[in-house]
C-alpha positions as a printed Julia matrix, in Angstrom:
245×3 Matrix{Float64}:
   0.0     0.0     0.0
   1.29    3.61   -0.76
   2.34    5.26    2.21
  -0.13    8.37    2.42
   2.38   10.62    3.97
   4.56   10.86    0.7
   4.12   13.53   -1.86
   1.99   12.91   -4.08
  -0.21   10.16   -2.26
  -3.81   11.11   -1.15
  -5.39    9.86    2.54
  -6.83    6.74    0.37
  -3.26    5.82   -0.74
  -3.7     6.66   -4.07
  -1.66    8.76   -6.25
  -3.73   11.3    -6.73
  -4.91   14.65   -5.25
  -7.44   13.73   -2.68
 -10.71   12.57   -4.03
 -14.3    14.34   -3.43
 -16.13   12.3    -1.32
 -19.3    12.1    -1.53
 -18.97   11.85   -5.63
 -20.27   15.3    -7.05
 -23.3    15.27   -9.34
 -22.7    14.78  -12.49
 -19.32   13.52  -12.37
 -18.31   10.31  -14.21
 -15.38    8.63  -12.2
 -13.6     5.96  -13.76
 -11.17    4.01  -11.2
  -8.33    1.78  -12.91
  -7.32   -1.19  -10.6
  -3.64   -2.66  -11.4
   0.17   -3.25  -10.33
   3.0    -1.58  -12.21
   1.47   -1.8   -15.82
  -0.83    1.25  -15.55
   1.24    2.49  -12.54
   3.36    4.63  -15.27
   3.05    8.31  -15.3
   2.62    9.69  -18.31
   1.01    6.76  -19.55
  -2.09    4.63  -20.91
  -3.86    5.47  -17.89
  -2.89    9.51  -18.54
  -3.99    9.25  -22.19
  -7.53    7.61  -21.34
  -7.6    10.52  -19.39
  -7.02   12.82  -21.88
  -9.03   11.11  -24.25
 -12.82   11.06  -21.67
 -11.9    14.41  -21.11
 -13.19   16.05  -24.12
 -16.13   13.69  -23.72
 -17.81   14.96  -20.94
 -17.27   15.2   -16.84
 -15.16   12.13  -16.53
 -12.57   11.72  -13.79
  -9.88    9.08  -14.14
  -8.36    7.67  -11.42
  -5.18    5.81  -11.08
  -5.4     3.03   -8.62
  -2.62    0.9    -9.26
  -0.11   -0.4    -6.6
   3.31   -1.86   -8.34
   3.81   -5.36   -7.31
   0.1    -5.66   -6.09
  -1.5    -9.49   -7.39
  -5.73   -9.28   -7.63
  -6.14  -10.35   -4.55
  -4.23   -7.15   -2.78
  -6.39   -5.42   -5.31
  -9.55   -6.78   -4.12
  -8.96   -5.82   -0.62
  -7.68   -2.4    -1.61
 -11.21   -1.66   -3.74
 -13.17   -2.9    -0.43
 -10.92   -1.2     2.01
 -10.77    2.0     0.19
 -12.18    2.62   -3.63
 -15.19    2.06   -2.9
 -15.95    4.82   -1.08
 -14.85    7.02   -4.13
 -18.33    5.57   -5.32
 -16.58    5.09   -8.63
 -18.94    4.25  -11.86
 -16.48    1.96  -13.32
 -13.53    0.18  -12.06
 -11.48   -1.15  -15.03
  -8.78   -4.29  -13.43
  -6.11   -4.57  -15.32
  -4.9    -8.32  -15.23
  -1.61   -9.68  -16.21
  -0.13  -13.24  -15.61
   2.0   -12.69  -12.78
  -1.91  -11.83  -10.73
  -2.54  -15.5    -9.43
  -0.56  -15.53   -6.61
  -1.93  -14.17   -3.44
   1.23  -12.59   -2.33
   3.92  -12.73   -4.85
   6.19  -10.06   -3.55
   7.17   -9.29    0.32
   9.93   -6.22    1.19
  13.16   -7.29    3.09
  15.05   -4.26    5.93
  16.73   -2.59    2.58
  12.89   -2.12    1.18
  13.99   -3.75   -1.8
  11.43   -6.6    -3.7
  11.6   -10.01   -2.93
   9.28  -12.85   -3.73
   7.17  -14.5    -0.9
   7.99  -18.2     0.29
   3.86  -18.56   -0.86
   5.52  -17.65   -4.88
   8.51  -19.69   -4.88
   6.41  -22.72   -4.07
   4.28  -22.25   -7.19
   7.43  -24.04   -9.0
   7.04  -27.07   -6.65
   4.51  -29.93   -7.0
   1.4   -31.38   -4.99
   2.87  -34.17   -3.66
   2.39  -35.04    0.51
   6.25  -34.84    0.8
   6.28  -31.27   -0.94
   3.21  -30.29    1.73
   5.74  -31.16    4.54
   8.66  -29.07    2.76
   6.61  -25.91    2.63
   6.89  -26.07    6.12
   9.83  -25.72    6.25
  11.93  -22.05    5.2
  15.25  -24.23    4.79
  13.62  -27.15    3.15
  11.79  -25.23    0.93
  14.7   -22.99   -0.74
  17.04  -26.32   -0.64
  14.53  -27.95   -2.69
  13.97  -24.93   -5.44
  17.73  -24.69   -5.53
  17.27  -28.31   -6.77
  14.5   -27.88   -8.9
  16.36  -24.53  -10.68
  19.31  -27.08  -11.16
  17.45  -29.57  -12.43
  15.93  -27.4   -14.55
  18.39  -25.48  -16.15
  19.39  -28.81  -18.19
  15.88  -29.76  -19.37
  14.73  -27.99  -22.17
  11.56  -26.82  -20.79
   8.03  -26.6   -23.28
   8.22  -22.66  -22.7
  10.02  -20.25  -20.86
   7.63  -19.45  -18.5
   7.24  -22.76  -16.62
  10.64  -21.87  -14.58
   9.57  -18.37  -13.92
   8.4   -18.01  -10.21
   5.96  -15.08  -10.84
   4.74  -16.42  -14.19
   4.21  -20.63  -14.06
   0.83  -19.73  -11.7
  -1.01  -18.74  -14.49
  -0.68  -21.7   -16.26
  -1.97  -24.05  -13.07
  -5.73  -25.38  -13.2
  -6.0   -25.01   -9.41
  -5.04  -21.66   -8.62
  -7.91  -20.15  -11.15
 -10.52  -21.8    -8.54
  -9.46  -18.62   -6.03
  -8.9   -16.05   -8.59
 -12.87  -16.53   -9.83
 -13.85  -15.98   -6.15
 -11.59  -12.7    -6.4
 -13.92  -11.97   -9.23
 -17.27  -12.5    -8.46
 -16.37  -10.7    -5.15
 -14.74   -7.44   -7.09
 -18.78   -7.69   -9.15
 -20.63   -8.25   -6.51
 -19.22   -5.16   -4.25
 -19.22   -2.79   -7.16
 -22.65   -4.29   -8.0
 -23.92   -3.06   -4.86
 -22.82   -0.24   -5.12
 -24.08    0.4    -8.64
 -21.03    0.29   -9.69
 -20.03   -1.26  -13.11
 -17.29   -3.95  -13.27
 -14.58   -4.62  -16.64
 -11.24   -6.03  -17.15
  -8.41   -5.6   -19.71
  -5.5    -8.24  -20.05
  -2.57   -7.72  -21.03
  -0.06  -10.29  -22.3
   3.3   -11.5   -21.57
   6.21  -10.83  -24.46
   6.62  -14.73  -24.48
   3.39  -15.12  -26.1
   3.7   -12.65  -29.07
   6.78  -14.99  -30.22
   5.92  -17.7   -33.06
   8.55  -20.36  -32.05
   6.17  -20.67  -29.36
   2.94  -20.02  -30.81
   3.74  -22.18  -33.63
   4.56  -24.96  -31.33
   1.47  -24.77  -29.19
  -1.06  -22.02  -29.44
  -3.78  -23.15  -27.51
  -1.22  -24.15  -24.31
   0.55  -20.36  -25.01
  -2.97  -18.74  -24.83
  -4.34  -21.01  -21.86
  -4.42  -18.19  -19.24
  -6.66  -16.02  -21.29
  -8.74  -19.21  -22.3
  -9.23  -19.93  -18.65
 -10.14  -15.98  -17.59
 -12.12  -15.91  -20.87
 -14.15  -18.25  -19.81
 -14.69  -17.22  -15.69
 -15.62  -14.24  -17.81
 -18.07  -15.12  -19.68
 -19.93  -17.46  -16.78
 -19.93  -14.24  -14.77
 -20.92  -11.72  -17.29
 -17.72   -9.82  -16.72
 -16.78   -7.69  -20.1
 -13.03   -8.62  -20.33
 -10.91   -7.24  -23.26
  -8.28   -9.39  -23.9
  -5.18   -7.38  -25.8
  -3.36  -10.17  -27.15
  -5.02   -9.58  -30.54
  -4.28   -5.98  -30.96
  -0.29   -6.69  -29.98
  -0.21   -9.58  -31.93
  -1.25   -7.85  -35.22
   1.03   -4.51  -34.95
């Protein structure tokens, strides 16, 4: 969370100037949900902004937290967006979101994964259950696995990646849906209207890989197509529009 005693942050630990509570009449205000991919400043976020503005009263907010998974986002838009009564909260979703945690600060403030992250590379089995118990255990087993790894030629590059190999996991979807229909069913309440953009990984614009598999590159946005579509969430899925430039 933003610390709101730095320049720049509001009292909602935004960054933003403070937001009008209760929402004036009239006012449109569009909230965009996210980690470090609308986080930039200038940038898509500032030229959406741009863009509404010669469209009407529309207010854009920037909501995004860098390093922040869905779940940190859910409990930031019920802890504090949605008292900004916003009209439309767009979440901007990219593959490294499954995790619950996936990043924890050591005493230098610098960004580490969690234990919870580096365990996504290990498997189900009862004797991996009793090494996540374990701190020691745990990193003298990834060592292993890294080693082990390094000399297999793995079916993508993304399998070995700690922040990225979640999205491509049947079980962990099973929580992120819950993160969904929560996210709808609070901004529901609220009257609130609910969307969400993906945004793919630079591994799956190549063709070595798309040519080898396209249906296993694309499974992530199959899979949140789909949770989607059974929860009449719009979802905008950018692959297409990167793909073809």
């Amino acid at each position: 969370m933003l610390n709101p005693g730095r320049e720049g942050v509001n009292s909602l630990s935004i960054r933003h100037n403070e937001i009008i509570i209760p929402k004036p009449k009239g006012l449109f205000r569009l909230v965009y949900l996210g980690d470090s991919i609308p986080w930039d400043n200038p940038g898509f976020v500032n030229h959406t902004a741009e863009a509404l503005s010669k469209l009407g009263n529309i207010e854009v907010i920037n909501a995004a937290t860098p390093g922040y998974t869905t779940y940190q986002e859910l409990l930031f838009l019920r802890t504090y967006v949605l008292e900004t009564s916003p009209d439309l909260v767009l979440l901007t979703y990219c593959l490294n979101d499954n995790h619950k945690f996936l990043h924890r600060f050591n005493e230098n403030a610098r960004m580490l994964f969690t234990k919870e992250a580096k365990e996504s590379l290990m498997g189900n089995s009862v004797f991996d259950k009793v090494v996540s118990r374990s701190y020691l255990l745990t990193s003298i087993k990834l060592a292993i696995i890294s080693r082990q790894r390094r000399g297999e030629k793995s079916r993508s590059p993304w399998e070995n990646k700690v922040d990225l190999n979640i999205a491509w996991k049947d079980n962990p979807w099973i929580h992120f849906e819950k993160y969904l229909i929560e996210m709808k069913n609070l901004l529901s309440r609220k009257g609130s209207k609910f969307a969400i953009i993906v945004f793919s990984i630079e591994f799956q614009l190549e063709e070595r890989y798309l040519r080898t598999d396209y249906d296993y590159v694309l499974k992530p946005q199959k899979l949140l197509k789909r949770i989607c579509d059974k929860h009449d969430i719009p979802c905008l899925d950018l692959f297409p529009s990167f793909y073809n430039l």
